[in-house]
VEXDREN-2710 file (C-alpha; in Angstrom, 1 decimal):
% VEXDREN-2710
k/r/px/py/pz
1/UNK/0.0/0.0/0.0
2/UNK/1.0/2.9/-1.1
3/UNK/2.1/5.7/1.9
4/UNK/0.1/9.5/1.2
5/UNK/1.9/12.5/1.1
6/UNK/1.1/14.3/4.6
7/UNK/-0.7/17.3/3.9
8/UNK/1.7/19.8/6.3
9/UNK/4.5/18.5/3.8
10/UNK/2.1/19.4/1.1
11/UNK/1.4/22.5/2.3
12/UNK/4.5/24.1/3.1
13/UNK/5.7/22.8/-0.2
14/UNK/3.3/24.8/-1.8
15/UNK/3.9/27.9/0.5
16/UNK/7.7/27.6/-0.1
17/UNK/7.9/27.3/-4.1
18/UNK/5.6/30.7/-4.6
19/UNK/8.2/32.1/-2.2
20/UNK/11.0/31.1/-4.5
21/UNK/9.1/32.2/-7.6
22/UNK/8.8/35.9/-5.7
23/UNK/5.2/35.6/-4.6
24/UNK/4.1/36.3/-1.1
25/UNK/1.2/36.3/1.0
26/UNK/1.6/40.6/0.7
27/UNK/1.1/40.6/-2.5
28/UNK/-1.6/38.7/-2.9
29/UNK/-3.4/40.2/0.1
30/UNK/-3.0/43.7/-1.6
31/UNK/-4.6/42.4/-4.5
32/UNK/-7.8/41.3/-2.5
33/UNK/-7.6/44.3/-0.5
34/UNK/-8.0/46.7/-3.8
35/UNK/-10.9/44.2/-5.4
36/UNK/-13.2/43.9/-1.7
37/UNK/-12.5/47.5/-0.2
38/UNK/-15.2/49.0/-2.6
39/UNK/-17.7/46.7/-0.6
40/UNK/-16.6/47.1/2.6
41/UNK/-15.3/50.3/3.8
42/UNK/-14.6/48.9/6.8
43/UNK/-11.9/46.4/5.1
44/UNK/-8.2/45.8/6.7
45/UNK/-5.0/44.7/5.1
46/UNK/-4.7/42.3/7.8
47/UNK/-8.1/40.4/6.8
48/UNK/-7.0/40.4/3.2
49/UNK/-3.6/38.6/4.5
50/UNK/-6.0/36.0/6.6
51/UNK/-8.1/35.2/4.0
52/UNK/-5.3/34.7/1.2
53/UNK/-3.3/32.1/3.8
54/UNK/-6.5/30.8/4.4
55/UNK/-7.2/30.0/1.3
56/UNK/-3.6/28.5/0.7
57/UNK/-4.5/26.0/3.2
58/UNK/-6.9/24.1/0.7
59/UNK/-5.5/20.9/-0.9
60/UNK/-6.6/21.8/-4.8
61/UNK/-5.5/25.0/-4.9
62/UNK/-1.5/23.7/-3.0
63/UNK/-2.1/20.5/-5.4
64/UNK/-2.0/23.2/-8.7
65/UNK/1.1/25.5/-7.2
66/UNK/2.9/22.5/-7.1
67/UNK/1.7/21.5/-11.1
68/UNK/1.8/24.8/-12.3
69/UNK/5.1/26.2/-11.2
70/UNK/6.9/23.1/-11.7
71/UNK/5.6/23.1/-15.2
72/UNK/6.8/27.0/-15.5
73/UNK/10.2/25.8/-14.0
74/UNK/10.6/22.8/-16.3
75/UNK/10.0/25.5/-19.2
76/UNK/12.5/27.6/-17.8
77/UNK/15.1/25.0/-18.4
78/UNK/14.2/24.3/-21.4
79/UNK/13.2/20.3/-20.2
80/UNK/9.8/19.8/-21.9
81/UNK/8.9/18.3/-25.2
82/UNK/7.9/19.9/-28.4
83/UNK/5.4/21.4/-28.8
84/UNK/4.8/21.8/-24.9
85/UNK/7.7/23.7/-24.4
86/UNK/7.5/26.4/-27.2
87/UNK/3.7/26.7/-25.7
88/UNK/4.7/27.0/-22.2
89/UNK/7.5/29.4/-23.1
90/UNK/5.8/32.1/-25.5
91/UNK/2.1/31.2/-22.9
92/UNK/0.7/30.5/-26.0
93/UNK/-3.2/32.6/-25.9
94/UNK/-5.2/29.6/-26.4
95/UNK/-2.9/27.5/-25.0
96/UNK/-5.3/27.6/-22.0
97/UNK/-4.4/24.9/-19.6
98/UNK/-2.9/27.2/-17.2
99/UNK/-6.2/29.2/-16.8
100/UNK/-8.0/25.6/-16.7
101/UNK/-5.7/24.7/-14.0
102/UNK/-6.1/28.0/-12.1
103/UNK/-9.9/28.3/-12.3
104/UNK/-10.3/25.0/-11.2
105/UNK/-9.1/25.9/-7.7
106/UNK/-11.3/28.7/-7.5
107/UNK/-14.4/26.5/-7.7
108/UNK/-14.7/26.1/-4.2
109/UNK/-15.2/29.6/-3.1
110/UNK/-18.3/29.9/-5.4
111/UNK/-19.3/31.8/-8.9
112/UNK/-18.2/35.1/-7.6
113/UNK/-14.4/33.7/-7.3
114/UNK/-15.0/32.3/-10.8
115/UNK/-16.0/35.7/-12.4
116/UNK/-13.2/37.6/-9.8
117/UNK/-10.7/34.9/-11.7
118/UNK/-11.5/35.7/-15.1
119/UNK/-11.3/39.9/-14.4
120/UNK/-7.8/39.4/-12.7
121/UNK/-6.7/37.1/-16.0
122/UNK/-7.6/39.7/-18.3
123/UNK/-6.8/42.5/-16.4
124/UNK/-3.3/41.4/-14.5
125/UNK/-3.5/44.0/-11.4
126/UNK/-0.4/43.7/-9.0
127/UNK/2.0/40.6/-8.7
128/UNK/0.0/39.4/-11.7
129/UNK/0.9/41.5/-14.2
130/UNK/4.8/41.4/-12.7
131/UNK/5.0/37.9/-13.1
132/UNK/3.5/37.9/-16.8
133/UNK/6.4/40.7/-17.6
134/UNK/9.3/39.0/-16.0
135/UNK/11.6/37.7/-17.9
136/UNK/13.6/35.5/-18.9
137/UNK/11.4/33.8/-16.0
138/UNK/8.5/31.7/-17.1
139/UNK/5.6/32.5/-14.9
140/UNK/2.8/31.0/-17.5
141/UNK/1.1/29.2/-15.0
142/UNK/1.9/31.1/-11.9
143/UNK/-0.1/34.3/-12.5
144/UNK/-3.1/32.4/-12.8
145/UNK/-2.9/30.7/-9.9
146/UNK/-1.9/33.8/-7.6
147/UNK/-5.4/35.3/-9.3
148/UNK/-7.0/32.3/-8.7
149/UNK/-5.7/32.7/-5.0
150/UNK/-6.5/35.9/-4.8
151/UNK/-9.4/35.7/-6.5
152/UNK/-11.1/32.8/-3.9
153/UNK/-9.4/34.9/-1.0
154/UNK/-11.9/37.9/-2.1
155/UNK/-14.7/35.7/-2.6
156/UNK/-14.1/34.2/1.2
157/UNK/-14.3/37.9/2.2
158/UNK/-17.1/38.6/0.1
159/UNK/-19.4/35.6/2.1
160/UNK/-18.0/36.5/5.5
161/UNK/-18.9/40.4/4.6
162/UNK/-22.3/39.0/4.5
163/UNK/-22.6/36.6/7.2
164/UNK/-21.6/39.2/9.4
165/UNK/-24.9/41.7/7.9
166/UNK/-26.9/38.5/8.3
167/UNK/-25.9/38.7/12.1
168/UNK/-24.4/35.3/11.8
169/UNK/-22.4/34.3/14.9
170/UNK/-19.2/33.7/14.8
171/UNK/-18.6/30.4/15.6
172/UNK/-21.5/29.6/13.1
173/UNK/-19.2/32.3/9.8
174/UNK/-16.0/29.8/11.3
175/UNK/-17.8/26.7/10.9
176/UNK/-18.8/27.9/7.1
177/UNK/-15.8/29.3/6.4
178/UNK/-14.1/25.7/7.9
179/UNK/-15.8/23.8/5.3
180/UNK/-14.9/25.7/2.6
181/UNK/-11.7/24.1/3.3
182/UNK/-12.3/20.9/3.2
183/UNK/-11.0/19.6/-0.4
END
């Protein structure tokens, strides 16, 4: 029988190769920060930061880091297979497997992540658009996955904005938001 992967080393795998592609939890917390403060004026950075490590503590979305960026990195050095590589390297436009890979983890967080997914691929606010302009680092499938991040970490806020106006209690937001996790 085969032994699983424990999902701390899973986890801080994740966490650790966005850190050496020079992504941080910062960065995408500003991101969420700019797209929820319209809704809540009442927004802090710090609950942008919360919900975007929150977020990174869902299998799917740890399980496509670790794809997409070694993918990127394979690219990088040149170790894929024609036609792969040339599509990975010049993130062919409809190539599309690293937006199929990114919106797949945002599916969790419900259809407003979805729609705040597809605004951050085409617009490419923050990190984003610095990782899709760095070169001669290939970040094809990263900067879809820190909008999907970021994009699920504004939808979490989004449903916790509204459990709170709904007078939820906050064990009962914690058990919702708990859940969410799952997966």
């Amino acid at each position: 029988m085969k032994i699983p992967v424990h999902c701390e080393v899973i986890e801080q795998a994740a966490r650790e190769k966005l850190k050496e592609r020079g992504v941080t939890i910062e960065d995408i917390a500003k991101i969420v920060y700019d797209l929820q403060l319209p809704y809540n004026s009442e927004l802090t950075f710090e609950e942008c930061y919360e919900s975007a490590d929150a977020v990174l503590l869902k299998r799917e979305i740890q399980h496509a880091i670790l794809v997409g960026i070694e993918l990127d990195v394979l690219a990088e050095k040149k170790q894929l297979s024609e036609p792969l590589q040339s599509l990975i390297e010049s993130d062919e436009g409809l190539f599309g497997v690293d937006e199929t890979i990114a919106l797949g983890s945002v599916f969790g967080f419900g259809s407003i992540a979805v729609t705040t997914f597809g605004y951050l691929d085409k617009q490419k606010v923050g990190i984003i658009h610095e990782l899709d302009n760095r070169k001669p680092e290939i970040h094809t499938f990263l900067d879809d996955l820190v909008a999907s991040i970021a994009a699920s970490a504004a939808a979490r806020l989004a449903h916790r904005l509204r459990d709170k106006q709904e007078n939820r209690r906050l064990e009962d937001i914690k058990k919702r938001e708990d859940e969410e996790l799952i997966g």
